[in-house]
C-alpha atoms as an extended CHARMM CRD file, in Angstrom:
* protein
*
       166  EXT
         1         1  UNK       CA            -85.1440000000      -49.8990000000       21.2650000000  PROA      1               0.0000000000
         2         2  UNK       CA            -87.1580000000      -46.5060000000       21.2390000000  PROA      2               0.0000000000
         3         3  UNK       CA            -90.7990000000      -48.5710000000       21.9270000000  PROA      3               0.0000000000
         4         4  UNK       CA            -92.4150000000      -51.4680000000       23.1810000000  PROA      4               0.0000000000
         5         5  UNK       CA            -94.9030000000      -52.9060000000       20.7680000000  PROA      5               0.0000000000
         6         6  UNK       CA            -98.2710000000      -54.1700000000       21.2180000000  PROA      6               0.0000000000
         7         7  UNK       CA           -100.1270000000      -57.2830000000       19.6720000000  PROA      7               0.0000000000
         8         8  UNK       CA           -102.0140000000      -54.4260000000       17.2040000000  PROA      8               0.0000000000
         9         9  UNK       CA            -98.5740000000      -53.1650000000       16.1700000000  PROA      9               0.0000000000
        10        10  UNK       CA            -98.5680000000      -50.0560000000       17.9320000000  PROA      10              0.0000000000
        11        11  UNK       CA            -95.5360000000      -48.4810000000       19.4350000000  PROA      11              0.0000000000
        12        12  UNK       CA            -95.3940000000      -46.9830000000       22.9690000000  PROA      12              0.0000000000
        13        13  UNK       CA            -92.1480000000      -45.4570000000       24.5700000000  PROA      13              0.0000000000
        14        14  UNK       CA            -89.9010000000      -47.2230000000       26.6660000000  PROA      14              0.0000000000
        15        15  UNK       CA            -90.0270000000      -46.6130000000       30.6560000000  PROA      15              0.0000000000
        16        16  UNK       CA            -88.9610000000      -48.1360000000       33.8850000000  PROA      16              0.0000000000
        17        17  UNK       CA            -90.0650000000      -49.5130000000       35.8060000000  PROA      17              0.0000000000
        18        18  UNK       CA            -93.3180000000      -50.6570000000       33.3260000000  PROA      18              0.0000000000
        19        19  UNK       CA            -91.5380000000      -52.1230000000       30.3620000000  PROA      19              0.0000000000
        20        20  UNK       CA            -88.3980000000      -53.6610000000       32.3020000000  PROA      20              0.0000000000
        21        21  UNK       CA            -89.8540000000      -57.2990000000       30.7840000000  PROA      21              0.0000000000
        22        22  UNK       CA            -89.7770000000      -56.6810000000       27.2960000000  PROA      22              0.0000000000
        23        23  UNK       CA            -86.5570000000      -54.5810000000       27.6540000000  PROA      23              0.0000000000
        24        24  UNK       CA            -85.3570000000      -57.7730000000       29.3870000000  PROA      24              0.0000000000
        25        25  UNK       CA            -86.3570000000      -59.4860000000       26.5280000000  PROA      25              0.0000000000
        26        26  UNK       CA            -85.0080000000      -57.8910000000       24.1040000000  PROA      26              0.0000000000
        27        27  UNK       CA            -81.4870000000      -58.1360000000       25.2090000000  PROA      27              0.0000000000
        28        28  UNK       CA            -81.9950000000      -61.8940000000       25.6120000000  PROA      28              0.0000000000
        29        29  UNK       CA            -83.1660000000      -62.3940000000       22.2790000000  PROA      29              0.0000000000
        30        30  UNK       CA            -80.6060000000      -60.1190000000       20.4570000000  PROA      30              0.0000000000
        31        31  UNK       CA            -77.8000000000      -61.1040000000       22.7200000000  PROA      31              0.0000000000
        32        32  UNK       CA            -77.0970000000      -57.5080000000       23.4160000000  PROA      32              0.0000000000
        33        33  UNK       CA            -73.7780000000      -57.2400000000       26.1390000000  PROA      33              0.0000000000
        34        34  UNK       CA            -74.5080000000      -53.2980000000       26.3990000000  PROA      34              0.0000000000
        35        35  UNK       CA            -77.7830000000      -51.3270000000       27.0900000000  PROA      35              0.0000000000
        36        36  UNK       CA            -77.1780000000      -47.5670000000       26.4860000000  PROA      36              0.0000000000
        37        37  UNK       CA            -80.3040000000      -45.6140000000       28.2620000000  PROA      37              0.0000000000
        38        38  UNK       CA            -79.3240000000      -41.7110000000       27.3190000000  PROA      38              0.0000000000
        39        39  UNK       CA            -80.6910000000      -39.5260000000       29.1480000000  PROA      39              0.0000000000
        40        40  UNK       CA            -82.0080000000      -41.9300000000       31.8830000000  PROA      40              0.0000000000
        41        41  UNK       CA            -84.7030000000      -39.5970000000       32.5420000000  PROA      41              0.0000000000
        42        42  UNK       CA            -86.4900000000      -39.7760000000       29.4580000000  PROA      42              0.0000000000
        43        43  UNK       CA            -87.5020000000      -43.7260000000       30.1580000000  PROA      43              0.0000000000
        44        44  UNK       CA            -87.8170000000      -43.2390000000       33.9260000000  PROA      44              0.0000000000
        45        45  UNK       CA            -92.2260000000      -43.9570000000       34.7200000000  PROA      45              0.0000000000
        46        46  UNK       CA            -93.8040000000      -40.2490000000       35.2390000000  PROA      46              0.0000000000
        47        47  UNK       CA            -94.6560000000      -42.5590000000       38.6650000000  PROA      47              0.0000000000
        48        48  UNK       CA            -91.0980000000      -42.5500000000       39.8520000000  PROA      48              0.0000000000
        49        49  UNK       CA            -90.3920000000      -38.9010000000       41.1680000000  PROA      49              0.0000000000
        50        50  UNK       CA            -86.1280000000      -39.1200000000       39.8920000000  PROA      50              0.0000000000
        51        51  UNK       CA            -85.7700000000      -36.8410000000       43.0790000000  PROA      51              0.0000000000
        52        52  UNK       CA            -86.2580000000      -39.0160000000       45.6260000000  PROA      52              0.0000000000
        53        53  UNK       CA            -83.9300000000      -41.3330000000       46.3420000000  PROA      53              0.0000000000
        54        54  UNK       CA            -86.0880000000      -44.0040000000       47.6400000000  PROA      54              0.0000000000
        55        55  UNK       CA            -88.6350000000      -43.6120000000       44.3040000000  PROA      55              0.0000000000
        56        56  UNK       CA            -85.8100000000      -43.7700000000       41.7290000000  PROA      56              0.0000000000
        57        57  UNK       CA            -84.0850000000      -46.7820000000       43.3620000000  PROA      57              0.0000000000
        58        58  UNK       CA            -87.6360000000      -48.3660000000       43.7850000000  PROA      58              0.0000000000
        59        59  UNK       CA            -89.0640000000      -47.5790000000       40.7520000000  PROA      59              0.0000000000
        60        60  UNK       CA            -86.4010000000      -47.4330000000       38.0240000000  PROA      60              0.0000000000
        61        61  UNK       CA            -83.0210000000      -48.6680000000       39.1830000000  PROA      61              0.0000000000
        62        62  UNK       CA            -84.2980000000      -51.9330000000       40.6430000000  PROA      62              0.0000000000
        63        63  UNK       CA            -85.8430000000      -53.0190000000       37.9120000000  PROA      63              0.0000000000
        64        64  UNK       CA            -83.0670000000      -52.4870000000       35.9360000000  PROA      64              0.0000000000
        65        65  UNK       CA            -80.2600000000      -53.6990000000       38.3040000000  PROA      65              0.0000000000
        66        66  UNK       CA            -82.2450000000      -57.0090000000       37.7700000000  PROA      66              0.0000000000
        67        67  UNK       CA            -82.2190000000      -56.8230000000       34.1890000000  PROA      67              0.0000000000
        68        68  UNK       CA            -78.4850000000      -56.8790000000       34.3480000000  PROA      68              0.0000000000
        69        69  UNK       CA            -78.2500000000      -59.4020000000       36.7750000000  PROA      69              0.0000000000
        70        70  UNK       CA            -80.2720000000      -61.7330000000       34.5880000000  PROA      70              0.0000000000
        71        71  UNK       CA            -78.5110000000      -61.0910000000       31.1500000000  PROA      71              0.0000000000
        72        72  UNK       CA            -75.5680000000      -60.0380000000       32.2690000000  PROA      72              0.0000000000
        73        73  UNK       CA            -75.2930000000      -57.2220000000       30.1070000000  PROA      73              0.0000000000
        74        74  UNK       CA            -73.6670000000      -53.9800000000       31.4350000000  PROA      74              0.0000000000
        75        75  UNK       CA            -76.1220000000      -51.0070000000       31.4500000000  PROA      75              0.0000000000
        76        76  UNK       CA            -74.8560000000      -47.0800000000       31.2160000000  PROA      76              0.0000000000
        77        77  UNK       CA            -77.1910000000      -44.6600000000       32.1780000000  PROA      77              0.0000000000
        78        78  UNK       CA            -76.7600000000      -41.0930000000       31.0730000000  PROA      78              0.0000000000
        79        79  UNK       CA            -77.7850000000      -37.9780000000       32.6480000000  PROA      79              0.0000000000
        80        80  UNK       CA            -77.2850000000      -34.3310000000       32.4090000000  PROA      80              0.0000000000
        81        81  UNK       CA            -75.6270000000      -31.7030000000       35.3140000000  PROA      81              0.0000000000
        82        82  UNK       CA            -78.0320000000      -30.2880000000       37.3100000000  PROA      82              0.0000000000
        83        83  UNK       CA            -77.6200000000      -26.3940000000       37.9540000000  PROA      83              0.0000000000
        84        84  UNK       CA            -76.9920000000      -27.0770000000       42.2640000000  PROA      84              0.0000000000
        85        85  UNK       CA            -73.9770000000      -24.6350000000       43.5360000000  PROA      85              0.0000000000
        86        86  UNK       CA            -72.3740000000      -27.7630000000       45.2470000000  PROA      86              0.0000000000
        87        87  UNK       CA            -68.7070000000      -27.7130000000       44.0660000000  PROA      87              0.0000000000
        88        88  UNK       CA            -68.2220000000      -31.6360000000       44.2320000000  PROA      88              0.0000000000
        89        89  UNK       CA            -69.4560000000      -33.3990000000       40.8970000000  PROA      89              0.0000000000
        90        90  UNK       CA            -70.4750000000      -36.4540000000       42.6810000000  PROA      90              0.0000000000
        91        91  UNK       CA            -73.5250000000      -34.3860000000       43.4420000000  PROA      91              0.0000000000
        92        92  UNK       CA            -74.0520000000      -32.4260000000       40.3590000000  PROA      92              0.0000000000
        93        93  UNK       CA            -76.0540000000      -35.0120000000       38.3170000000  PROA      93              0.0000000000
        94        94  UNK       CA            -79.4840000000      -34.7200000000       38.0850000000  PROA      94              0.0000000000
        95        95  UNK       CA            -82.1520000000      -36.2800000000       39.9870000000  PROA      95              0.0000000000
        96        96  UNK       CA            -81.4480000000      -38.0580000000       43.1670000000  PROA      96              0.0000000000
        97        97  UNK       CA            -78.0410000000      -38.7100000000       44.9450000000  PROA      97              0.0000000000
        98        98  UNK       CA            -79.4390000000      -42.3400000000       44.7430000000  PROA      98              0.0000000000
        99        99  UNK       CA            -78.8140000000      -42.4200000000       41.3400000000  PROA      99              0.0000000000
       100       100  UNK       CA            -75.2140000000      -42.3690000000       41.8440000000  PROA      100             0.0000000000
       101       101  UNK       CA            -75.0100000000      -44.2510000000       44.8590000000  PROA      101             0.0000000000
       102       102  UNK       CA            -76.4090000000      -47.2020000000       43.1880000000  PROA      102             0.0000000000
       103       103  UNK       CA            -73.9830000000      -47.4370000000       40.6320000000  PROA      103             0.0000000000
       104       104  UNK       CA            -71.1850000000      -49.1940000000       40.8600000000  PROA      104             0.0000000000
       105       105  UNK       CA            -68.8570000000      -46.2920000000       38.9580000000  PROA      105             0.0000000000
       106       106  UNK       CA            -69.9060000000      -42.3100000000       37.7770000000  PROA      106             0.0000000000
       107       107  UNK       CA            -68.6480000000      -40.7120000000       35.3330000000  PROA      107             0.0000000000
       108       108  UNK       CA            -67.9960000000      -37.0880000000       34.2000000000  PROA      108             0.0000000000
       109       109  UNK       CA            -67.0490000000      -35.7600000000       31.0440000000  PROA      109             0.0000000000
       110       110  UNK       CA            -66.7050000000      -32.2110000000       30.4970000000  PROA      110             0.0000000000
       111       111  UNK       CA            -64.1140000000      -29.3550000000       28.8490000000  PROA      111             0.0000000000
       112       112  UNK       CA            -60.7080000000      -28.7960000000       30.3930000000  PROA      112             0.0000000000
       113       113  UNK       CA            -60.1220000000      -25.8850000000       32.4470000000  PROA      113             0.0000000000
       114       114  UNK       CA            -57.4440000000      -25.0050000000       29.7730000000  PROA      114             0.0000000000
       115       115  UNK       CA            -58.9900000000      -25.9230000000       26.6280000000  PROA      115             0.0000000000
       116       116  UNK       CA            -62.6340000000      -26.1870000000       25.4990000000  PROA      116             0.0000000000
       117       117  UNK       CA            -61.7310000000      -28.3390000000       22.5700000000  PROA      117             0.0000000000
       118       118  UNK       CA            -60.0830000000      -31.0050000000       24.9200000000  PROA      118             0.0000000000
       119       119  UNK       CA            -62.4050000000      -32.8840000000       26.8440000000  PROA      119             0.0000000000
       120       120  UNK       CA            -62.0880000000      -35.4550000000       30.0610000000  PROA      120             0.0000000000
       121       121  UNK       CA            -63.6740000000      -38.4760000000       31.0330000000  PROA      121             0.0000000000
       122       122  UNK       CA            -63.0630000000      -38.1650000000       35.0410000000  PROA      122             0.0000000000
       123       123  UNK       CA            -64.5120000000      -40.6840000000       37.3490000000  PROA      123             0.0000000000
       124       124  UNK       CA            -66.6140000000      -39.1390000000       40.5430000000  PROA      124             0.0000000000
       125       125  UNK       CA            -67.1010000000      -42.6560000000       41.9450000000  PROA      125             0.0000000000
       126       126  UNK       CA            -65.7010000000      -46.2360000000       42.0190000000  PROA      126             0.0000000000
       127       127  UNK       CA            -67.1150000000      -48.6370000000       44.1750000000  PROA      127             0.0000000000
       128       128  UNK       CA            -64.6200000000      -51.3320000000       42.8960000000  PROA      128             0.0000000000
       129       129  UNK       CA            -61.2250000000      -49.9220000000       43.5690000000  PROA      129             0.0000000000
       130       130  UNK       CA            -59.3160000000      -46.7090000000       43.6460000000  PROA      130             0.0000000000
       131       131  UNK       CA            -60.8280000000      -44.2110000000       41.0610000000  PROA      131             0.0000000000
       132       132  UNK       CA            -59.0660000000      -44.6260000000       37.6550000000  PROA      132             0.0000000000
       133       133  UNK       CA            -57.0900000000      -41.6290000000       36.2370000000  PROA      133             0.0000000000
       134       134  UNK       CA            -58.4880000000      -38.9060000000       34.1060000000  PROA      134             0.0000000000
       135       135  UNK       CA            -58.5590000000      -39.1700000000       30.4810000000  PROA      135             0.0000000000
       136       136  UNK       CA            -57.8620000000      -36.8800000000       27.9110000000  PROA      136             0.0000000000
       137       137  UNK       CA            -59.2620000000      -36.5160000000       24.1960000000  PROA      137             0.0000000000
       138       138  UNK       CA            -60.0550000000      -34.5750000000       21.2490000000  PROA      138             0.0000000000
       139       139  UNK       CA            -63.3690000000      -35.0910000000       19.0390000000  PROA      139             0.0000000000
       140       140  UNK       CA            -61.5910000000      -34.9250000000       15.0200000000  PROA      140             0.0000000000
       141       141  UNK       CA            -63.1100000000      -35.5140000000       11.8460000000  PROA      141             0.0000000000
       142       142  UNK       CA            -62.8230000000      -38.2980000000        9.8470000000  PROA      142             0.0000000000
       143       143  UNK       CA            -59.6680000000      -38.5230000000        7.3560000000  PROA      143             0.0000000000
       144       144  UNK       CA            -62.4380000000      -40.6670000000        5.0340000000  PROA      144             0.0000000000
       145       145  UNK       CA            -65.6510000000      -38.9850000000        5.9750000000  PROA      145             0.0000000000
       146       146  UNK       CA            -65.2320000000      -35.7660000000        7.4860000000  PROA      146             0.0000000000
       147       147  UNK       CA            -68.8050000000      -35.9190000000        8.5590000000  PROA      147             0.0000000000
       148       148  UNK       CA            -67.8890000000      -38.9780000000       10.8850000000  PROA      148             0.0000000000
       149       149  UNK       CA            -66.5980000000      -38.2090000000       14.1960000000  PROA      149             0.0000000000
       150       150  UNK       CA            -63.7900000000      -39.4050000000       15.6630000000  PROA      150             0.0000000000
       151       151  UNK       CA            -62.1260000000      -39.7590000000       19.3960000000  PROA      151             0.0000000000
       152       152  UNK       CA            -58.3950000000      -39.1670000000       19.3090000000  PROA      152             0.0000000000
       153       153  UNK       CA            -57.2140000000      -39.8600000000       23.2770000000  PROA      153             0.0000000000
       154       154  UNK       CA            -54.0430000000      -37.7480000000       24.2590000000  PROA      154             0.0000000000
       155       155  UNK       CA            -54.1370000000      -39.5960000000       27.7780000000  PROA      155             0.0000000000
       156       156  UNK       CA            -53.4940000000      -39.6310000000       31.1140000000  PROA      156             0.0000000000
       157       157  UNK       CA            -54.2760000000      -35.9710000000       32.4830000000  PROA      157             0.0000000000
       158       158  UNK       CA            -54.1740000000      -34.8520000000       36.4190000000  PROA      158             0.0000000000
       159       159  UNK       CA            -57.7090000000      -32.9230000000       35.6290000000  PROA      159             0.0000000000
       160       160  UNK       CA            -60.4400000000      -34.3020000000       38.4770000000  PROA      160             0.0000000000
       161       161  UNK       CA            -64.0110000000      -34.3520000000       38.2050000000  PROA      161             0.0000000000
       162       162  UNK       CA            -64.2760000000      -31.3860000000       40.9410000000  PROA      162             0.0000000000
       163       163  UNK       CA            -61.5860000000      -29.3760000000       38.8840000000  PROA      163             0.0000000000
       164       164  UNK       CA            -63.6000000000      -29.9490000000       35.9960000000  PROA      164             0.0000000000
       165       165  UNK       CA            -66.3610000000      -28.3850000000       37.5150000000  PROA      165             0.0000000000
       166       166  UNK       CA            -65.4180000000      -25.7030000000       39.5920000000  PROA      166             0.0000000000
């Protein structure tokens, strides 16, 4: 879902918190489980300063909290690292702190220290348990379609998000 349309047929782009009914909607009518939102800041209200915690909890996260609340669908936002100097990735997304203290887990993916083909998904938060361990993979090509990409994991690795960073 890119737009919300209008009863002429026009498009307009999707942002939060102004379109959280028809986005709410939406994943009632298609039965959607997942809402994808990459990069969050692109469908955050020019309203909502994402810098302030109290603003981007208000004005975007709220809105959607509620929207998963009602359908029950699990929502992902994505964001990018912001350029800070602070050496613990809980704080290097962009925009607020409150962004991350809202959700429930974070997420970091990012190169290993010892290879830049390998990758990690590290978690930076978990608010429902002990943080899960690191995971290893490799983006291949396809075997069928080499212009498909594929995930091959390789596993468990003792990479954190901090280590990933610093």
């Amino acid at each position: 879902m890119n737009g919300v349309a209008t009863a002429e047929g026009k498009t307009f782009p999707v942002t939060f918190p102004d379109n959280a009914e028809p986005v709410r909607q939406a994943i009632e009518e298609t039965g959607a489980v997942l809402l994808i939102i990459d990069p969050l800041f692109s469908f955050v209200s020019g309203a909502t300063d994402s810098f302030k915690d109290d603003s981007i909890r208000r004005g975007a996260l709220s809105p959607l909290k509620q929207i998963a609340e009602e359908t029950e669908a699990s929502i992902v936002l994505v964001r990018h690292l912001n350029k800070s100097q602070s050496t613990r990735a809980i704080y290097k997304g962009g925009g607020s702190i409150g962004i991350t203290a809202a959700a429930r887990s974070a997420l970091l993916i990012a190169a290993s220290p010892d290879d830049d083909e390998l990758k990690v998904l590290a978690q930076t938060k978990s608010n429902s348990g002990r943080k899960a361990d690191s995971l290893a993979y490799r983006i291949i090509q396809s075997h069928n379609d080499p212009s498909i990409p594929l995930i091959r994991w390789e596993g468990v690795t003792t990479a954190t998000a901090d280590e990933l960073l610093a």
